[in-house]
N, C-alpha and C positions, 0 to 999 in steps of 0.2 A: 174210939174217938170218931167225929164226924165225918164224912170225906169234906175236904175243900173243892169246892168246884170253883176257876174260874172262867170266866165266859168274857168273851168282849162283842163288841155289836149289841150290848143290851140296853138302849134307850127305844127299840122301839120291835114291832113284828116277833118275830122266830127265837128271836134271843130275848127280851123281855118277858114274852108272856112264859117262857119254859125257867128264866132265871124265878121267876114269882112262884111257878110249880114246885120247882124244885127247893127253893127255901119255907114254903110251908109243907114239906114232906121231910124235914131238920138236915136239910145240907147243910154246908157251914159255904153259900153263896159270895162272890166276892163278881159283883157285876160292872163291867167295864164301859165307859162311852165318854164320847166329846162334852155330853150334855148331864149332866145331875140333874137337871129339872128335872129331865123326862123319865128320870128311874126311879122317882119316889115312892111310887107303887110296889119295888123289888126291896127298898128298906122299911117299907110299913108290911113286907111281909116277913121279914125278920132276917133280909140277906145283907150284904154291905154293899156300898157303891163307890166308885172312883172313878175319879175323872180323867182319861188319858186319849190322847190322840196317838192311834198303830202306827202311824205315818214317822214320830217322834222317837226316835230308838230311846231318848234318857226319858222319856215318857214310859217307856215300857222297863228299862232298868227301874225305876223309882216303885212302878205298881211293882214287879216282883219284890222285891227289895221289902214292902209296907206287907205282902201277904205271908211274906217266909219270916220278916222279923213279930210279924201276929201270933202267925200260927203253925212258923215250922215246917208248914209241908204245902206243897200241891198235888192235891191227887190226881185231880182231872181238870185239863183244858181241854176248854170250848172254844178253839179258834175262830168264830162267828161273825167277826165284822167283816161287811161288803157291800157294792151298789153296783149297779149295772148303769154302764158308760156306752150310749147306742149313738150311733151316726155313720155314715158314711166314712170309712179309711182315709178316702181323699180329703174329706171336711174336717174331720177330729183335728185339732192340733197334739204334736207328739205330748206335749206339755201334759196334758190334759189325757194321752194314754198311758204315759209313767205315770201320774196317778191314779189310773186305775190298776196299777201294777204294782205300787207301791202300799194300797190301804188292802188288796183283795191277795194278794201275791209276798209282798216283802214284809208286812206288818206281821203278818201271820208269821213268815219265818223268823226273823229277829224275836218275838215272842216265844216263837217254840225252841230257838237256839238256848234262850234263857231259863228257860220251865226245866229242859233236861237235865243239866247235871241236879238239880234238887231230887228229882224223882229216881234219878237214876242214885244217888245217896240214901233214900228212903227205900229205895229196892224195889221200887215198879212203878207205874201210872198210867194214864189214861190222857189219850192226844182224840180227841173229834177236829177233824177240819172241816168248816162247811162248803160242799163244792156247789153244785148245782145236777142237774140233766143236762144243762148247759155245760156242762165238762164232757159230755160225752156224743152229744148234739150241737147245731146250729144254727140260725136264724138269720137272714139279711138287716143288715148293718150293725149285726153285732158282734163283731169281726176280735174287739180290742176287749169286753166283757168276754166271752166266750174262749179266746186266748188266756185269758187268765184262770178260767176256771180248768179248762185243758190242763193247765200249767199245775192248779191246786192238784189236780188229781195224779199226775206225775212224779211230784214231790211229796205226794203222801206216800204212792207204792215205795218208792224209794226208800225213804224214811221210816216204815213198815219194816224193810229188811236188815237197814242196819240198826233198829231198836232191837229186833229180837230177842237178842238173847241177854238184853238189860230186863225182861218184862217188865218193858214200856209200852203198848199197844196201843196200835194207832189206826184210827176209824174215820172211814170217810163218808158224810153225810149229803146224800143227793135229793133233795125238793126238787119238787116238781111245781108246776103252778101254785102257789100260797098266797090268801089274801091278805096282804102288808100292800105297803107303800112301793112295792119295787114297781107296779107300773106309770106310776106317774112319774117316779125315777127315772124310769126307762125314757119314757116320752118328751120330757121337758126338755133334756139337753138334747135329744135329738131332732126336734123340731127347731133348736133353738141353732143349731149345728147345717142339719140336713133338709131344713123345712120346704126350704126355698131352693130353687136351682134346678139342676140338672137330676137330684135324687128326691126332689121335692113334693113327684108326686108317691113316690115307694114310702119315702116316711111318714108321709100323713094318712097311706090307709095301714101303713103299722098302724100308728099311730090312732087310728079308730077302731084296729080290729082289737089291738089289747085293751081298748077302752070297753071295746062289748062285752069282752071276755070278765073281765075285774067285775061287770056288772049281775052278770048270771051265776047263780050259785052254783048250778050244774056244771056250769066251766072250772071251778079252782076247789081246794080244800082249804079250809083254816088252818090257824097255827096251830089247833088239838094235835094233827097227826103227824105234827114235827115234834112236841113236848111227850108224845105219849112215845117216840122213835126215840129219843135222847134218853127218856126214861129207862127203855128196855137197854140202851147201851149200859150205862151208869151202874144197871144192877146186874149186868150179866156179869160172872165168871170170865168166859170167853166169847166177849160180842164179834159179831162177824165183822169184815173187812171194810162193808158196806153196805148202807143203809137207803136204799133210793124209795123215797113216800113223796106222795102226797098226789095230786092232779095228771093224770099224762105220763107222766116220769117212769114208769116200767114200759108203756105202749110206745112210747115216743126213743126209747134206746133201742128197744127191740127194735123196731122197724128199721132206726139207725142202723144197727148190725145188719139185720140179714136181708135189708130191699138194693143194697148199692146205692151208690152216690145218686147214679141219674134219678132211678126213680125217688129216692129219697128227699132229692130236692124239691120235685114236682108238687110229691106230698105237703111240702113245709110251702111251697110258695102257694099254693091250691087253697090255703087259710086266710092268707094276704087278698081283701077285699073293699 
């Protein structure tokens, strides 16, 4: 039989264009988002789509509920949906940090709470969480993003060890720079937050340096080297722990581990121009 993959975050970037790969390679695709416009491209490739907001716990009971009363099983989750929430700690309103804790952090677990006993009744499966480099790095004013992905990668190892010995395997995905939409994600709410004030002028040369960056190809990778990463999990036997691709993402932890904070930071603020 097919594996069921499903994926949420697929209306646009990293989770679209690998939901589309992977259903003209005969997954049995079942791709998640706010939006059915935007994933029409993932059902003219032969996957399925459904409408659910992660934030909506009966949103996420109903989609399991329509994939297991389908098809009986899920083999693999792609915990995929997230945005990156930038501004100043002081500016953010909490409001506005619980939800980025709630779609990058909670949705994800309420989902995977639901995926396991199916898989673990089927006798195994496959969990991807997507974190970031930003799980294991840090950036000025990205204090509330960058907690959450800390947090993703926390509750993977965790989760990791108490799967074991159901063989549920659980994988955790680090991008590195990718060209999607996350920098003008990045940028709007925090200029729209941090623009003005006291942190007014740090956010705006963020704010123009990721703007350089998105613009030079030399700066980032496409979503190939996320679709061609998920690919290798999906068919591996025993895919490893963790997968960090794509722009920066190996150079930018390293450094993290072994330069120390001071200098580490110099480095990261030394980009900021």
């Amino acid at each position: 039989m097919k594996k069921v993959i499903l994926i949420t975050g697929a209306s646009s970037g990293m989770g679209k264009d690998t939901a589309i790969e992977l259903a003209k390679k005969g997954y049995q695709v079942y791709a998640v988002a706010r939006r059915l416009e935007e994933m029409e491209e993932i059902r003219q490739a032969g996957g399925f789509i459904i409408q659910a907001d992660v934030m909506q716990s009966k949103d996420l009971e109903n989609l399991v509920a329509t994939v297991i009363g389908t098809t009986g099983k899920i083999d693999i989750l792609w915990n995929n949906a997230g945005y990156g929430l930038y501004g100043a700690v002081e500016d953010i309103p909490l409001e506005e940090a619980k939800r980025q804790f709630e779609v990058n952090l909670f949705g994800l677990a309420r989902l995977t709470q639901l995926v396991i006993p199916h898989m673990r009744k089927a006798g195994g499966g496959l969990i991807i969480n997507t974190s970031s480099m930003g799980g294991k790095i840090y950036t000025p004013l990205g204090a509330w993003y960058h907690a959450t992905k800390h947090a993703v990668e926390g509750f993977s190892d965790c989760l990791r060890l108490e799967l074991q010995n159901q063989n549920i395997q659980v994988v955790v995905l680090e991008p590195g720079i990718i060209k999607t939409a996350f920098g003008a994600v990045l940028s709007d709410p925090m200029l729209r937050y941090s623009g003005k004030g006291y942190y007014g002028k740090l956010a705006n040369q963020i704010a123009e340096t990721t703007k350089a960056t998105y613009e030079k190809p030399a700066q980032y990778s496409t979503t190939k080297v996320i679709t061609e990463a998920v690919l290798k999990i999906v068919q591996s036997k025993k895919p490893k722990t963790r997968y960090r691709v794509g722009k920066f993402a190996k150079m930018l932890v390293w450094m993290r581990l072994y330069l120390g904070d001071n200098l580490f930071d110099r480095v990261i603020m030394s980009q900021i121009k």
